[in-house]
C-alpha positions in Angstrom: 0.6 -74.6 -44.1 1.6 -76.1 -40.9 4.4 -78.8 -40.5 3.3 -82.4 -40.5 5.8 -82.4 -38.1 6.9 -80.2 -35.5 10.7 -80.3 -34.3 10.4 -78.9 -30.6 7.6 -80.1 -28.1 4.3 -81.0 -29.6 1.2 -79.1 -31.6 -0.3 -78.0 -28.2 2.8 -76.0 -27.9 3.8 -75.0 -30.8 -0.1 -73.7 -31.8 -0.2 -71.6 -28.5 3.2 -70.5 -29.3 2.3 -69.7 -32.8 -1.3 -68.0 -31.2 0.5 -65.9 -28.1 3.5 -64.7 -31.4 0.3 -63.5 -33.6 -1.5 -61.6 -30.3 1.6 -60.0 -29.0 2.5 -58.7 -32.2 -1.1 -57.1 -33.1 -0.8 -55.8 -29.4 2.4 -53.8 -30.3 1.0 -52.4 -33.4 -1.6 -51.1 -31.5 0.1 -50.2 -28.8 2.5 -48.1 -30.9 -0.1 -46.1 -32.7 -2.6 -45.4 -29.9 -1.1 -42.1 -28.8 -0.7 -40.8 -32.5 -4.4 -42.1 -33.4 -5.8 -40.6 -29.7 -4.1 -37.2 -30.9 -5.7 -37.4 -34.7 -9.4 -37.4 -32.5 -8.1 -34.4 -30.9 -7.4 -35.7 -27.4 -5.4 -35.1 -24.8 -2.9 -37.1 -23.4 -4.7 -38.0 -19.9 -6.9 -40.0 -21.8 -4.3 -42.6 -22.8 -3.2 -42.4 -19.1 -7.0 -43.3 -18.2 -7.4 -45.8 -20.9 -4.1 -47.8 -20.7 -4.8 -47.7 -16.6 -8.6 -48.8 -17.0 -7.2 -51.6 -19.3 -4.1 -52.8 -17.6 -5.7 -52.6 -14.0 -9.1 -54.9 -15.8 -6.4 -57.1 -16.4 -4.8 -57.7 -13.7 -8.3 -58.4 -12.0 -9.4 -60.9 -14.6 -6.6 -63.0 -14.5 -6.9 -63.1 -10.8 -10.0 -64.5 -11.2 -9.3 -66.8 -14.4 -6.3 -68.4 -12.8 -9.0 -69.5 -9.7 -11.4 -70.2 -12.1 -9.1 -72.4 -14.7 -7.6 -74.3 -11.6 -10.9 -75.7 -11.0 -11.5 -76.9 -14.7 -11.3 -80.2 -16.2 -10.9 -78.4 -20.0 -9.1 -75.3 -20.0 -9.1 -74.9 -23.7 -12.3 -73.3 -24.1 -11.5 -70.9 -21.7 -8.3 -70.0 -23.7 -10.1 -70.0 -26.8 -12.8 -67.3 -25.4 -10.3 -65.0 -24.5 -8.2 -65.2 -27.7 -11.4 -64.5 -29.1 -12.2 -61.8 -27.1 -9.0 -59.9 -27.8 -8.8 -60.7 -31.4 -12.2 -59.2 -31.7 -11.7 -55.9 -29.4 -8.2 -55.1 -31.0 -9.4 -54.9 -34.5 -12.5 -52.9 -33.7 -12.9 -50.2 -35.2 -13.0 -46.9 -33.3 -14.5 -43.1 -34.0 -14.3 -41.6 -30.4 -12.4 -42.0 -27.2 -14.9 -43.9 -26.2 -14.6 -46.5 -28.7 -10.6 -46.6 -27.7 -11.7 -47.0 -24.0 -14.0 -50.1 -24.5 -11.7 -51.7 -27.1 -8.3 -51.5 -25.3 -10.8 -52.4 -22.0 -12.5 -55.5 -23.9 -8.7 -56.7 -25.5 -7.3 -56.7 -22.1 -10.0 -58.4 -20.6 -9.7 -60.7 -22.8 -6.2 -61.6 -22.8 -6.4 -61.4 -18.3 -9.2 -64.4 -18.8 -6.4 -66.5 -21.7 -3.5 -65.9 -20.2 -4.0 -68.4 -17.0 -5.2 -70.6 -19.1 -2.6 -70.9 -21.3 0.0 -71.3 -19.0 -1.9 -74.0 -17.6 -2.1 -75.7 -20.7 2.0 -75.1 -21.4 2.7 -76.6 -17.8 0.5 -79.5 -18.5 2.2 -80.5 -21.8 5.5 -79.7 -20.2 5.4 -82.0 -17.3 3.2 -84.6 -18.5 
C-alpha cells in the first residue's frame, strides 16, 4: 500500500520513481539471463550481438523521435504510459526461438525509447514548477 503521504517531492515523482525502479530492475533480470537462455536454444553468440544492437540502436531512434514528439504535447502522460506498457508487455513475453528474443528485446526497447522523453519531461515539469 502506498503512503498517504510521501516525504520527498510529490506522487508524480515518487510513482515514476517507483515505475522507472520496477522497469530497470525486470530489465536486468533479463538482461542477465539472455545469453544463458540464447545458448539453452542452441545459438550462437552473434545473435545476442545482432539482437542487443537491433534493440539498443531502435532505441536510440525512438527516443529521437519521442523527445520531438513529447515537446509538442500538451499531456505527456499517455505517451509515458504507452511505452511502459509496451515494455512491460515485450519483456515478459514469452519466447521459443531466436526470433521470439529478437522481437521482444526489439518491442521492450522500443518501448522504453518512446517513455523515456517523456518521463523526463514529466520530472522536469514537477521539478521546476
Amino acid at each position: 500500500m502506498l503512503p498517504l503521504h510521501v516525504p520527498v517531492g510529490n506522487h508524480t515523482t515518487f510513482g515514476i520513481g517507483l515505475t522507472g525502479l520496477f522497469s530497470d530492475w525486470s530489465h536486468e533480470i533479463a538482461t542477465a539471463i539472455l545469453p544463458a537462455f540464447l545458448a539453452s536454444l542452441g545459438v550462437g553468440p552473434g545473435w545476442l550481438g545482432l539482437i542487443e544492437g537491433t534493440a539498443d540502436g531502435l532505441s536510440s531512434f525512438s527516443e529521437l523521435a519521442a523527445g520531438h514528439y513529447t515537446d509538442r504535447l500538451k499531456h505527456r502522460k499517455p505517451l509515458v504510459q504507452s511505452g511502459c506498457v509496451v515494455t512491460t508487455l515485450a519483456t515478459g513475453a514469452l519466447a521459443t526461438s531466436v526470433w521470439h528474443v529478437l522481437i521482444a528485446r526489439t518491442s521492450a526497447w522500443l518501448g522504453r525509447g518512446i517513455r523515456t522523453p517523456g518521463r523526463k519531461a514529466l520530472l522536469a515539469v514537477r521539478r521546476f514548477s
